[in-house]
C-alpha positions, -999 to +999 in steps of 0.1 A: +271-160+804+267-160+766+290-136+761+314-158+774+309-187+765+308-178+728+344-163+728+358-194+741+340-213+716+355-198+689+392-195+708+389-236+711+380-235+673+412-216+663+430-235+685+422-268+670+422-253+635+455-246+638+467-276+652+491-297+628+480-328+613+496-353+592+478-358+555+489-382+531+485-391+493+497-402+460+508-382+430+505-400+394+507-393+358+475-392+337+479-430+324+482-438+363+522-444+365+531-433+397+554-401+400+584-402+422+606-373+436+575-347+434+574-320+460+550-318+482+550-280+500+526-263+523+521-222+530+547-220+557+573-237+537+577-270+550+578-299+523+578-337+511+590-355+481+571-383+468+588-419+471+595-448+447+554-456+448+546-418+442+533-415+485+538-386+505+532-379+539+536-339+551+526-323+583+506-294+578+485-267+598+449-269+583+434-248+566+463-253+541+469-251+503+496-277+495+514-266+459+527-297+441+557-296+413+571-319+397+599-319+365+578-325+333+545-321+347+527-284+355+524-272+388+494-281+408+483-266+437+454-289+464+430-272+493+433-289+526+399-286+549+397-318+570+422-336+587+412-369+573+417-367+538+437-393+517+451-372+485+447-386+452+466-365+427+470-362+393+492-340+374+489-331+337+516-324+312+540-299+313+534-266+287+568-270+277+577-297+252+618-300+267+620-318+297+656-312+319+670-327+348+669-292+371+646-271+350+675-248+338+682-249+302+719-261+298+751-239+294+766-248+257+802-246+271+791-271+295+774-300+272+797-330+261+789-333+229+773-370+227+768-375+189+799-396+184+781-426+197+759-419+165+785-435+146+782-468+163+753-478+142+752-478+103+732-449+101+711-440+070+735-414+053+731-388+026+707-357+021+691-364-015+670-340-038+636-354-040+631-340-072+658-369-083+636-395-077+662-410-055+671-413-020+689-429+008+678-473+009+676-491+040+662-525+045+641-537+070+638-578+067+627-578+033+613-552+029+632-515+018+625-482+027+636-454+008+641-419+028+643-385+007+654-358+032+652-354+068+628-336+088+628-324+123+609-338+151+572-330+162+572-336+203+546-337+227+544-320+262+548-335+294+578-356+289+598-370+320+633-368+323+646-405+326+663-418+352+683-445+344+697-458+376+670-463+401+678-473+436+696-503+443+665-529+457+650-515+427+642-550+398+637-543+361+636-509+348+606-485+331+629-480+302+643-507+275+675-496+280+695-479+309+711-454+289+708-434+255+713-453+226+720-446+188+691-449+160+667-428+139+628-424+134+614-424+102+576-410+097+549-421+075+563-401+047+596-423+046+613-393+060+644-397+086+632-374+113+659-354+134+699-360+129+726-382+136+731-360+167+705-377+186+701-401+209+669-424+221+656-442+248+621-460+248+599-457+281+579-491+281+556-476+305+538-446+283+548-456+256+572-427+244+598-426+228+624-403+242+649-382+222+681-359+239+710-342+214+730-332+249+718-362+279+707-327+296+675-325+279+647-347+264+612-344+244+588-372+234+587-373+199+546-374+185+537-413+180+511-399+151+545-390+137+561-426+138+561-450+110+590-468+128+621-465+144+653-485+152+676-481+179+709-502+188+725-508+219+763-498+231+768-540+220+756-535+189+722-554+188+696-534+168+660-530+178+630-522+155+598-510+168+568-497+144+540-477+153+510-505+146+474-494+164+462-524+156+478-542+182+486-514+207+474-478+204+496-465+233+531-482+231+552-493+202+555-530+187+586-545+183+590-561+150+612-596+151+608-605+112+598-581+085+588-605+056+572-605+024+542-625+034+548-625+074+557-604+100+563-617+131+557-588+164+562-585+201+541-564+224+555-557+257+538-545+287+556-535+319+541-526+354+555-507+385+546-526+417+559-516+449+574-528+473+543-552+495+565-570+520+548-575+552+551-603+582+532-612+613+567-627+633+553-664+616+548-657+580+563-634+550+544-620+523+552-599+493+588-583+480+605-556+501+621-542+469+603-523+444+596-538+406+589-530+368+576-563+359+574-573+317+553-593+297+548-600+263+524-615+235+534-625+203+514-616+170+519-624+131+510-606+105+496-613+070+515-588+049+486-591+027+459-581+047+473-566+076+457-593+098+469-603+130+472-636+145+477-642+183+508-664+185+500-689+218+536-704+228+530-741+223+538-765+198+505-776+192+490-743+183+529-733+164+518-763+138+482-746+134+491-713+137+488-706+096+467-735+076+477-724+043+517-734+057+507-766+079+536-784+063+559-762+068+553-756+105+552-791+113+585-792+096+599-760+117+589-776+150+602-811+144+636-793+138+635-769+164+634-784+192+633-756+221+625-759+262+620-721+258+602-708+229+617-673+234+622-644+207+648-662+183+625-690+182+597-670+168+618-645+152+635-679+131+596-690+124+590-661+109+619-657+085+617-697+079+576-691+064+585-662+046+616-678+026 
């Protein structure tokens, strides 16, 4: 009877073993932004791609090793034992430092050359001998910033190819703008960095700034690299963002007035939520579109000391906000009178206490 029993044990086993079952997860990026369009793909072939809020759901035969890829990131592979498991899954940076939109480096005779929208902005001109003392001027609010020579970029790995047109229910965007712009970097040396040839985008999620010379291809450029940059838009508004710790080690700060006493920033912080919208037949909750969601905080800046200053967006704290200058900001507010106090109005206060 044992000798029976014991084969059929084991046949019930297999046969439940090898039964599909459905296992689901997430897939993020090491600072927890959630990855969409990963592949999801099991030993016998069969696959999923991650949606908009970086979840998968795949139907597998267990045991199973499930190898995940995504562009920009390097390939990960999970081991499936149980049935009941909800995945978690982070992927780290890619080797490579280029990140493209099919992982196949682009044909030359294929690439449109994009630099012409270079000349849109006036672009710091001119390679200079150092040796002459001399170089290249470009102002910055009051201040000026003299480059000597260009250098090429240092990049980090794991960059993301942007994606500038999400789907349609989709609200805001990760990036500041929703295409590749003109501008330049400069690095703590005063040096331009890269060439009129390329373009920028800045991703207000990680933090990165983005470079491409063909649209095809993009690298991050290394933020311990970046005194500043500047970037203007197809309208021609221009954009300054420095690299300032102080305020925020892992995104850039946008600088609204450059001054020789004040400077006057911006932080912004976005967040990806997706779509929550739920209903019991009586009642609605949530958004059934998915979101990047901004907010900011305001800071000034003793030129100085390199002090910052939380700027809180009321009058009453505006005609405090710097002692020293009480007369002057009561003076501001009395003739700015503003139902919004929105980035000109603090970008004006700035340049109005540093005159």
């Amino acid at each position: 009877m044992k000798k029976i029993i014991l084969p059929l044990l084991l046949f019930l086993a297999q046969l439940t073993w090898a039964q599909k079952v459905i296992i689901t997860g997430t897939i993020k990026n090491p600072e927890g932004g959630l990855l969409k369009g990963a592949i999801v793909k099991d030993n016998a072939g069969d696959k999923a791609k991650t949606d908009t809020a970086g979840f998968f759901r795949i139907s597998v035969k267990i045991p199973v090793t499930l190898a995940i890829t995504c562009v920009g990131y390097r390939d990960t592979s999970v081991n499936v034992t149980a049935a009941t498991q909800q995945f978690d899954i982070i992927l780290r940076g890619a080797v490579n430092i280029a990140a493209t939109k099919d992982r196949i480096p682009p044909d030359p005779a294929k690439i449109i050359s994009m630099a012409p929208l270079a000349t849109k902005m006036d672009f710091p001109s001119g390679s200079v001998n150092p040796a002459d003392n001399k170089g290249t001027v470009v102002q910055m609010g009051n201040k000026s910033f003299v480059f000597q020579r260009y250098t090429d970029f240092d990049a980090v790995s794991g960059t993301i190819f942007p994606s500038f047109n999400p789907k349609e229910e989709t609200q805001g965007s990760r990036y500041f703008y929703n295409q590749w712009v003109s501008g330049y970097v400069v690095n703590a040396k005063g040096e331009l960095q890269g060439s009129k040839n390329y373009l920028f985008n800045y991703d207000k999620i990680t933090g990165g700034l983005l470079a491409t010379k063909d649209g095809h291809s993009a690298i991050e450029v290394d933020r311990d690299k970046v005194s500043f940059f500047r970037l203007v838009s197809p309208g021609g508004d221009t954009v300054t963002f420095v690299n300032m710790p102080v305020l925020d080690k892992n995104h850039y700060v946008q600088l609204l007035t450059a001054g020789s006493k004040y400077d006057i920033c911006k932080t912004i912080g976005t967040k990806f939520e997706a779509a929550n919208y739920s209903t019991d037949g009586v009642m609605s909750r949530g958004n059934n579109f998915d979101s990047y969601n901004d907010s900011y905080e305001y800071y000034i800046i003793y030129a100085k000391t390199g002090a910052a200053q939380k700027i809180v967006l009321k009058k009453k704290a505006i005609k405090t906000l710097v002692p020293a200058e009480a007369d002057k900001l009561n003076k501001y507010v009395a003739d700015h009178s503003a139902d919004t106090m929105d980035d000109s109005y603090i970008a004006s206060l700035g340049q109005y206490l540093n005159e």
